[in-house]
C-alpha positions in Angstrom: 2.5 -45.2 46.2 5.9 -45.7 47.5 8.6 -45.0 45.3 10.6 -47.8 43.3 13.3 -45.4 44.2 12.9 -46.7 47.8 12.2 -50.1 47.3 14.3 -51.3 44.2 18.3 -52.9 45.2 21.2 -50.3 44.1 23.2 -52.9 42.9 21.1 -55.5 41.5 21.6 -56.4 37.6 19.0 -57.9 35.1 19.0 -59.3 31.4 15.8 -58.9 29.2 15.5 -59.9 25.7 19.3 -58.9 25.6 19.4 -55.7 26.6 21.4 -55.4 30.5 20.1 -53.4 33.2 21.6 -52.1 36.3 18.6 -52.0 38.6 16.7 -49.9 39.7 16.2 -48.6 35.5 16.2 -45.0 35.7 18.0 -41.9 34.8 19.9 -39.0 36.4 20.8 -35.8 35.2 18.1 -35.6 32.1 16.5 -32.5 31.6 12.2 -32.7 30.5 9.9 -30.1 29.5 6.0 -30.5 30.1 3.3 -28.5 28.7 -0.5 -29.6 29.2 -3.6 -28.4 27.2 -7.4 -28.2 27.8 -8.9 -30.6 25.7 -12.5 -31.6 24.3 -13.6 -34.4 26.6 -15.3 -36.2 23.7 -12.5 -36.7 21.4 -10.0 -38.0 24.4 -12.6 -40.4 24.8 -12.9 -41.6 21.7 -8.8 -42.4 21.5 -9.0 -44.3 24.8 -9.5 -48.1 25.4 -13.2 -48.8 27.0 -10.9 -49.6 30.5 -10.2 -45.7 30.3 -11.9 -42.8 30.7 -10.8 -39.0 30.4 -9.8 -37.2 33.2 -12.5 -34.0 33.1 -12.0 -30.7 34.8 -14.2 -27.8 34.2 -15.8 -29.8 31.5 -12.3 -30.5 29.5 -9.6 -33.3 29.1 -6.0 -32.7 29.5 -3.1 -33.3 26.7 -0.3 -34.0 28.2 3.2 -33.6 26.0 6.5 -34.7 28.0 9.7 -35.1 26.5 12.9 -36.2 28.2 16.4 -35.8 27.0 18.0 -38.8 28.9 21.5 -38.5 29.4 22.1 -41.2 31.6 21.0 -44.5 31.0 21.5 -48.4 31.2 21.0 -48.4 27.5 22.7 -45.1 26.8 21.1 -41.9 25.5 18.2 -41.0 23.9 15.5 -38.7 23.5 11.9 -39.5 24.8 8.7 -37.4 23.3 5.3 -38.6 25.2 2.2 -37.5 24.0 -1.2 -38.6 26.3 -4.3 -38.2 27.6 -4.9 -37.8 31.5 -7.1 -40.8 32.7 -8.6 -43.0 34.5 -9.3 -46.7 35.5 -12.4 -48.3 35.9 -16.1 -49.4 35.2 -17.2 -45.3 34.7 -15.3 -42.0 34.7 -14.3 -40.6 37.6 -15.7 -37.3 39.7 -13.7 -34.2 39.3 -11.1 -33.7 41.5 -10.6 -37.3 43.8 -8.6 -38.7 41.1 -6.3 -36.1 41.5 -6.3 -37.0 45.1 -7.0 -40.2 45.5 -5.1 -41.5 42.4 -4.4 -44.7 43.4 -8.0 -45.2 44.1 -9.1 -44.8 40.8 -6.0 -45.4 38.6 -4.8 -42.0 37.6 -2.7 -41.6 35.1 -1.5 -41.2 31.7 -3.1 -43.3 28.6 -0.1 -43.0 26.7 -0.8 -42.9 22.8 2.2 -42.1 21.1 5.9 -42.4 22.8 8.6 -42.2 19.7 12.3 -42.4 20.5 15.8 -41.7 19.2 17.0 -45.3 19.5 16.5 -48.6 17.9 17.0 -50.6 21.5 14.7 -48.0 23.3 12.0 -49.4 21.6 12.9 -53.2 21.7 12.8 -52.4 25.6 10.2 -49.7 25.8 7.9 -51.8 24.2 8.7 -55.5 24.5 8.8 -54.7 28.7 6.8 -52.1 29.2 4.2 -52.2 26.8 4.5 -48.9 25.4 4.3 -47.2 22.0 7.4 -46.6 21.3 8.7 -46.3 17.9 11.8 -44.9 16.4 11.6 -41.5 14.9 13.8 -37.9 14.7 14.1 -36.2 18.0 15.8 -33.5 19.0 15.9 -31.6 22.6 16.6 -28.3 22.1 17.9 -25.6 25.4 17.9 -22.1 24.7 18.3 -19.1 26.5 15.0 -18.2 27.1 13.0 -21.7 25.7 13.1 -25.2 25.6 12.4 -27.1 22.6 11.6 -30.7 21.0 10.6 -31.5 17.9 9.4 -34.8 16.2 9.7 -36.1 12.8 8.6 -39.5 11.1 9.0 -40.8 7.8 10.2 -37.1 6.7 7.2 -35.3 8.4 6.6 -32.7 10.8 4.8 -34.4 13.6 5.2 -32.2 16.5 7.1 -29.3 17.6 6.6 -28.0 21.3 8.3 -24.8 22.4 8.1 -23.7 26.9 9.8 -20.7 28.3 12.8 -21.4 29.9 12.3 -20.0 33.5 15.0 -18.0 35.2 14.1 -19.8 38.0 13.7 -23.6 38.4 13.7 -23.8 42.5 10.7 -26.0 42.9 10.7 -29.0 44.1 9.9 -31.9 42.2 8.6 -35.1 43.4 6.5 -37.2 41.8 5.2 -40.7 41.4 2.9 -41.7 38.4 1.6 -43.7 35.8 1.7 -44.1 32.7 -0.8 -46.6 30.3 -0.2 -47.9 26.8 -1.8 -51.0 24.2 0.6 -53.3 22.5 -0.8 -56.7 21.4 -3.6 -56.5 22.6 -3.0 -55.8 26.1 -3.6 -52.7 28.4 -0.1 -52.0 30.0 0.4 -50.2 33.5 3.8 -48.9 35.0 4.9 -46.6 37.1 7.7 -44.1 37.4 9.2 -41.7 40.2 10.1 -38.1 39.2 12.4 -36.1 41.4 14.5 -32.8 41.2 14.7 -29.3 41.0 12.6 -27.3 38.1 10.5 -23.7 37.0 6.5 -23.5 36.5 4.8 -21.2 33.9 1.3 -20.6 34.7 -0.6 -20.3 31.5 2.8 -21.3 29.5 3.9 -17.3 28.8 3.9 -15.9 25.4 7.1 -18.1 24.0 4.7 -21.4 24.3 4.5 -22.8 21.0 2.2 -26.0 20.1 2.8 -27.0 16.3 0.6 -30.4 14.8 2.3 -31.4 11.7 0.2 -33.4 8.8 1.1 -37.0 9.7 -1.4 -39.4 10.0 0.5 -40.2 13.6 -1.4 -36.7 14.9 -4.5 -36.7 12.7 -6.4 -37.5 16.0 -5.1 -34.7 17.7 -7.0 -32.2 14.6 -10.1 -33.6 16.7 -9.4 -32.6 20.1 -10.0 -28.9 19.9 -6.7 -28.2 21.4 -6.7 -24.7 23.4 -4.9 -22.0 22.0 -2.9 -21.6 24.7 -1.5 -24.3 27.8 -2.6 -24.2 31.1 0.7 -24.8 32.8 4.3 -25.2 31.2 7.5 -26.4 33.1 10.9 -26.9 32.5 13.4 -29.3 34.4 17.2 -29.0 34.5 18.2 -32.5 35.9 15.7 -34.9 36.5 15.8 -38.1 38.5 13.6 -41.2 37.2 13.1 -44.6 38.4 11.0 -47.2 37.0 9.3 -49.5 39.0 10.5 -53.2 38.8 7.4 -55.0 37.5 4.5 -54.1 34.9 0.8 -54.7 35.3 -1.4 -56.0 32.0 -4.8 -56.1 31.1 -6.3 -57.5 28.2 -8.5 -55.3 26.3 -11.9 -56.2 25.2 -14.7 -54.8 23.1 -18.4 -55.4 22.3 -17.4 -57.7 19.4 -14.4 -59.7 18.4 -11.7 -57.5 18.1 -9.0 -57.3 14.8 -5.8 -58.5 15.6 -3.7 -55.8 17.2 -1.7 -53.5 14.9 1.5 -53.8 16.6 2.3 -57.4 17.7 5.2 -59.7 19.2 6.4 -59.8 15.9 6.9 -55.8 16.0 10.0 -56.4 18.1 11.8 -59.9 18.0 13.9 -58.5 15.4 14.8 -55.6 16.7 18.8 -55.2 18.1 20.4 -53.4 20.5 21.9 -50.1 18.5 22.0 -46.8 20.3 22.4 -44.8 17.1 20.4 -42.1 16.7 18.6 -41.2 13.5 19.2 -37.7 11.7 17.8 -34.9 13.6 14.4 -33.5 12.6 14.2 -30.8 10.0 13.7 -27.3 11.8 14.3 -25.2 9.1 10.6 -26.1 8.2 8.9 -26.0 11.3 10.5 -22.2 11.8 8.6 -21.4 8.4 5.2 -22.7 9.6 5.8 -21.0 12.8 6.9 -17.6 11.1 3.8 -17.8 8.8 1.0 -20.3 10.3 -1.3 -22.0 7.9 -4.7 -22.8 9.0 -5.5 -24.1 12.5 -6.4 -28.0 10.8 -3.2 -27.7 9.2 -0.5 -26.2 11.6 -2.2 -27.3 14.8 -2.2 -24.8 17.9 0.6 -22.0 18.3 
């Protein structure tokens, strides 16, 4: 795929719903964390749409948690915490390994089930654009010295709190162009995004990775995925560089018998405004306590 980063006009402005761009939409200067986990095949299946189908390797999914602190923004800054299942597009699943290599092929990329945000027009955008569940919610991005942080609230719950080591050294290159699936009314959504810049890999995620599921209904899915103990790979990167591509792809999505009407609708954002307030941040003081003294696995999720 060619990056929007090499196609879209520098200087180029655009108008949506209200909310002004300065094209092409993207970020610099953001720092992300990543970790991914082995999953149970089965239960990432059972999230997806029917046009999707898990991503397997060695006979597991793959969770995917991404958060992005972005600094630099047509619609100023906010906080960005993606959790998804790797995935693919088609009439069956996909072999091991070609999607990985052949992505465009068979539509890799990211089904996109929960994308919460600090800001009240991040979501009128996020979602009346792009299709994507967004919803407001309290984020934080948290740096350390030796690990990176986010945690995410809702309705005065614990969520989710990720912890990665911070790597002493973030060297690698990163360039990367990929895409990312969501459902809002009714419709399959596909868009695509180019990563670039400069960050550090932990193999296995080191003893400092941290995976804590919360109690809130948002996650109760997650309690069925059978989340590994510990990540495959973590990362960590200083300033990123992110473009979106210029136009969106839908689908509508179907089932065996009529559907419900979707839970989130047009409705969900016509009155939303333009504010770039940030809610309060989330309440660590009470994540620290579960993490000090875990309850059981169903309760505090996967340390």
């Amino acid at each position: 795929m060619t990056s929007p980063e090499e196609t879209s006009p520098a200087e180029h402005f655009a108008n949506v719903d209200g909310i002004p761009f300065r094209m092409p939409v993207g970020t610099r200067g953001s720092p992300a964390l990543l970790a991914a986990y082995a999953v149970d095949p089965d239960g990432a299946r059972a999230v997806l749409p029917r046009e999707l189908h898990p991503y397997r390797t060695g006979g597991s999914g793959l969770l995917l948690i991404a958060v992005v602190d972005y600094r630099d923004t047509t619609i100023g800054t906010y906080v960005e915490f993606c959790i998804g299942i790797l995935c693919t597009r088609g009439g069956r699943p996909a072999p091991p390994l070609l999607p990985l290599l052949l992505g465009s092929a068979f539509g890799t990329g990211v089904y996109i089930y929960d994308l919460p945000v600090s800001t009240e027009i991040s979501v009128k955008g996020g979602r009346g654009i792009w299709g994507m569940p967004k919803r407001r919610a309290n984020l934080d991005f948290v740096v350390g010295e030796t690990t990176v942080s986010s945690q995410y609230d809702l309705d005065g719950r614990l969520v989710m709190r990720v912890d990665v080591p911070r790597p002493a050294w973030t060297g690698l290159p990163l360039r990367f162009n990929g895409v990312g699936y969501g459902c809002f009314r009714g419709m399959l959504a596909k868009s695509r995004i180019s990563l670039r810049g400069r960050m550090g890999v932990t193999p296995g995620g080191g003893p400092r990775s941290r995976l804590l599921v919360g109690d809130h209904e948002r996650v109760a899915w997650m309690k069925r995925l059978d989340i590994a103990e510990r990540p495959l790979v973590t990362a960590f990167v200083p300033a990123m560089r992110g473009v979106l591509d210029d136009h969106v792809e839908t689908w509508f999505l179907t089932s065996d018998t009529p559907p419900a009407p979707p839970e989130d609708g047009l409705e969900s954002v016509t009155g939303l405004g333009l504010g770039q307030d940030r809610l309060p941040p989330p309440d660590r003081a009470s994540s620290d306590r579960l993490l000090r003294a875990p309850g059981p696995r169903e309760h505090a999720g996967s340390r």
